[in-house]
C-alpha positions in Angstrom: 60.8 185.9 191.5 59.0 182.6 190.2 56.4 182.6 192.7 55.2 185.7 191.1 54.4 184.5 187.7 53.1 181.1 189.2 50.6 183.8 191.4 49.6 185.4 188.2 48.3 181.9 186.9 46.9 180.9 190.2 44.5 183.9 190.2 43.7 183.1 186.5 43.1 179.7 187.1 40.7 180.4 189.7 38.6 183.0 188.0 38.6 180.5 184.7 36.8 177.9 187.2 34.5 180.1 188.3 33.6 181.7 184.9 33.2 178.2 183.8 31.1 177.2 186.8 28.6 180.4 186.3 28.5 180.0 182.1 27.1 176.3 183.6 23.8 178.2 185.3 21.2 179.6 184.4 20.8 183.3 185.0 17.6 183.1 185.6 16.6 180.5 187.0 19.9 179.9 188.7 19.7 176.0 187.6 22.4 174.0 185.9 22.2 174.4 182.1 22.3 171.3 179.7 26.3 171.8 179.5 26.5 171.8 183.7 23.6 169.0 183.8 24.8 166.4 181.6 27.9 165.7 183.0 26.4 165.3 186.9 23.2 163.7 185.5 25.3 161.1 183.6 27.3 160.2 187.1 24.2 160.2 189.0 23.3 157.5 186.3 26.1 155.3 186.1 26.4 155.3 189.8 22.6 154.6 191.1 21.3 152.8 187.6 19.0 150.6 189.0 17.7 153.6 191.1 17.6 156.5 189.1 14.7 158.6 187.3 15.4 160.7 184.6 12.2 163.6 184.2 12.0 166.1 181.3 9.3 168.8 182.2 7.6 171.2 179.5 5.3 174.1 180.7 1.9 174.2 179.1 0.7 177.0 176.7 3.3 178.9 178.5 3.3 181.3 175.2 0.2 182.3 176.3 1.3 183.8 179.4 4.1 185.6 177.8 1.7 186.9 175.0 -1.2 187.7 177.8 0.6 188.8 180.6 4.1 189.8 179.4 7.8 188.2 180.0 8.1 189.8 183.5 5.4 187.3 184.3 7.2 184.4 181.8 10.0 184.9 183.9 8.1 184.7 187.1 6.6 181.3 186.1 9.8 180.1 185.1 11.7 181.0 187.8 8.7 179.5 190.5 9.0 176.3 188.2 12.5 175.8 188.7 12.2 176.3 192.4 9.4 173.9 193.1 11.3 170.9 190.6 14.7 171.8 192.8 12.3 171.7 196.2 11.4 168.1 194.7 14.6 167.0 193.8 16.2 167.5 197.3 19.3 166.4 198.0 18.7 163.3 196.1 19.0 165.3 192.6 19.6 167.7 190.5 17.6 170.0 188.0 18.1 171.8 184.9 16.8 174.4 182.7 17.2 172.8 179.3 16.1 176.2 177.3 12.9 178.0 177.0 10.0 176.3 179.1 12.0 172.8 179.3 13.5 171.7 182.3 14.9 168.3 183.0 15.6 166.7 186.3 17.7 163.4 187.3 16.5 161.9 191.2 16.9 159.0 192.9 14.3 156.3 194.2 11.4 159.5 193.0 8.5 157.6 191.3 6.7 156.9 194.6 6.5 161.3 194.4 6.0 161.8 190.5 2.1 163.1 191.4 3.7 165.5 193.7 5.7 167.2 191.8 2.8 167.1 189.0 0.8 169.1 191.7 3.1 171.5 192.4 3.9 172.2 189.0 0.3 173.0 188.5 -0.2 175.2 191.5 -0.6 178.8 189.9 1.8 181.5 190.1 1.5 184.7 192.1 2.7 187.9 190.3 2.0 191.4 190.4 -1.1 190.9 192.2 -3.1 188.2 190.8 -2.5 184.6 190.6 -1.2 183.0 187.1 -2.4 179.4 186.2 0.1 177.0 185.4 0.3 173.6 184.1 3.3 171.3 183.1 3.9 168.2 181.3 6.1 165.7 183.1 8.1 162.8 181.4 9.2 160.1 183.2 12.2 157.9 182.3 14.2 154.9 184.6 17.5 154.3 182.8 18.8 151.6 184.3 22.2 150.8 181.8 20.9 153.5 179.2 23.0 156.7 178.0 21.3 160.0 179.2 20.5 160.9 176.0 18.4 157.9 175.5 16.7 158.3 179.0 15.8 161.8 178.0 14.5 161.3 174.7 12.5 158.4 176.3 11.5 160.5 179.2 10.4 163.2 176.2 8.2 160.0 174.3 6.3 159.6 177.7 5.9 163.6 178.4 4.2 164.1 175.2 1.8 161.2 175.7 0.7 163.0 179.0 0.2 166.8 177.1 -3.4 168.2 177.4 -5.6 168.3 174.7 -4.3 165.1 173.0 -1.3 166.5 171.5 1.6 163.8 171.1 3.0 165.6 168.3 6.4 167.6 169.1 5.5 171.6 168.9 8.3 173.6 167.3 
């Protein structure tokens, strides 16, 4: 009779995890979310510091394609960006959709390929038809003993120092 109750927790244990484990994804996108990032990115970190690059990624006027072509075809961009940044990454990282149009990325021994991933980031978009143009801003930032936090907001500083059109000033 005790095995049953123990059963009962078991099962409920198990669908916990995996509640917790798809709450940590992206629907979309189907990339780790800040929550399910932070924790991996900040082992990747402390375990390869010397060797590590932490990226933070913002698409480019991607209002515009929302307001010009609808959110089918925002969702279409972002889901092709977070497919070409997890391409990139490999098996030597991991990516995450951070909210919105931001993604972030943690990789090791990457900034040999950083103009790679800038190109295919800029590659444009097929959907419904025609071809969307695309563009993306990519921060770079190389930890070495520094929290993840700090890598990111450096890897933000350096991002916005790269936008089009001179901007260096955070939108929002």
């Amino acid at each position: 009779m005790a095995a049953a109750p123990l059963l009962g927790w078991g099962a409920h244990g198990t669908w916990l995890h995996r509640r917790l484990a798809h709450a940590r994804r992206d629907p979309l996108t189907g990339l780790l979310t800040r929550d399910g990032f932070t924790a991996r990115a900040e082992r990747l970190i402390r375990s390869h510091p010397e060797h590590v690059t932490v990226l933070l990624v913002d698409l480019d006027d991607f209002k515009a394609i929302n307001d010009t072509h609808g959110h089918a075809a925002g969702d279409a961009v972002l889901t092709a960006t977070a497919d070409r940044l997890t391409r990139w990454c490999g098996s030597h990282g991991l990516a995450a959709r951070l909210g919105g149009d931001e993604f972030a990325a943690v990789v090791l021994d990457s900034t040999h390929r950083l103009d790679d991933l800038r190109a295919a980031l800029h590659e444009p978009v097929p959907y419904a038809g025609a071809l969307l143009p695309v563009g993306a801003s990519v921060g770079a930032s190389h930890p070495a003993a520094l929290l993840l936090t700090e890598a990111l907001s450096a890897a933000d500083r350096d991002m916005y120092t790269r936008k089009p059109n001179g901007r260096t000033a955070r939108r929002r």
